[in-house]
C-alpha positions, -999 to 999 in steps of 0.1 A, spaced: 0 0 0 17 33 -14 10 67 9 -11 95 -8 24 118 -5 40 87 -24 13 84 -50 13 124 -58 54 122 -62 47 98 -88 20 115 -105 42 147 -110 72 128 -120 51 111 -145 35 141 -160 66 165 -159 46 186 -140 63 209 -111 28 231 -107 17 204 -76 49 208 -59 38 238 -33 12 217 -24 34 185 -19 57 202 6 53 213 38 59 246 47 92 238 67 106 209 45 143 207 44 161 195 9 198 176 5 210 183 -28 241 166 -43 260 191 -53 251 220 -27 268 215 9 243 233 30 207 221 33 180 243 16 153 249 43 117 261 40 92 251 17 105 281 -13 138 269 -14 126 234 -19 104 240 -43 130 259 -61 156 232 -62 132 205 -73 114 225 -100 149 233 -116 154 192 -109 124 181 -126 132 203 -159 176 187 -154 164 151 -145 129 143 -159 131 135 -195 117 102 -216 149 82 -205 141 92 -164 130 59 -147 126 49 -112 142 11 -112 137 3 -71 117 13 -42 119 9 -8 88 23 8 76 25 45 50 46 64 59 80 62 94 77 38 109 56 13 142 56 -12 134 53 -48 166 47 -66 168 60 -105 184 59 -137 184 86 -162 209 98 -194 217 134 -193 239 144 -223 245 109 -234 259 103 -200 240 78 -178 232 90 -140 221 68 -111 210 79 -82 186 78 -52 159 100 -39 152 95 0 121 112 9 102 120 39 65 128 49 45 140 78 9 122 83 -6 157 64 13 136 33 36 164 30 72 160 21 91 170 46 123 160 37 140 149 6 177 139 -2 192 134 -37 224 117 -39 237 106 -72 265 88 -95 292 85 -111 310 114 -103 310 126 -137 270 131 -132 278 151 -102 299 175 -120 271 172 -152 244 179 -127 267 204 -107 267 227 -142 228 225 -154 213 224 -122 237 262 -117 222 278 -148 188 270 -137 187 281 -103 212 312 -111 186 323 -138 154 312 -114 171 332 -88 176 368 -118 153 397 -109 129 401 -138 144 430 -164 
C-alpha cells in the first residue's frame, strides 16, 4: 500500500509537472542536494531546487528502477541519461501524516554526473534566482 504523499510524487514525476509541488511540501521541508553542501530549508527553497530538478532530470529516459517504501518515507533509486551520459542515483524522501514531504535527499552517481548535474542544475537556479528586467 503506497501513501497519498508517495502516489502524488509519482503523478508529477510522470506528467513532468512541477505546478503540484507547493502543495506536496510542507511549509518547513528541508532538501539535500548533491552538489550544494548546505541544506535548503523552507518550503520556497525546496520548491525551487526540485522545480529546476524536474526540468535537469525528468526526461523520456528518467525511470525509477527500485523502491523501498515504509509509512511515512521511502528511497526510490533511478536511472536517467543526461547528455548521453547515464546518471544513477537515489531520492530519499520523507513525509508528515498531512502527506507532505518534509524531507527529501538526492544523492547521485558517477562522479561525472555530479559535476554534469553540478553545471545545469547552476544555470537553472542562477537564472530562477535573476530579478525580472
Amino acid at each position: 500500500m503506497s501513501s497519498p504523499a508517495l502516489e502524488t510524487w509519482h503523478r508529477l514525476v510522470r506528467s513532468n509537472d512541477a505546478s503540484g509541488l507547493p502543495a506536496l511540501i510542507a511549509e518547513g521541508a528541508t532538501f539535500h542536494s548533491p552538489v550544494v553542501h548546505a541544506v535548503q530549508q523552507g518550503r520556497q527553497l525546496t520548491v525551487m531546487y526540485m522545480s529546476a530538478a524536474f526540468k535537469v532530470f525528468f526526461n523520456p529516459s528518467f525511470r525509477y528502477v527500485r523502491e523501498i517504501a515504509g509509512p511515512n518515507d521511502a528511497m526510490l533509486e533511478f536511472e536517467t541519461e543526461i547528455d548521453g551520459l547515464l546518471v544513477n542515483g537515489v531520492d530519499i524522501i520523507t513525509w508528515n501524516d498531512a502527506g507532505q514531504i518534509v524531507d527529501f535527499k538526492v544523492m547521485l552517481r558517477p562522479l561525472k554526473a555530479i559535476h554534469l548535474i553540478h553545471q545545469k542544475m547552476g544555470e537553472l537556479l542562477a537564472a530562477a534566482q535573476k530579478p525580472a528586467a
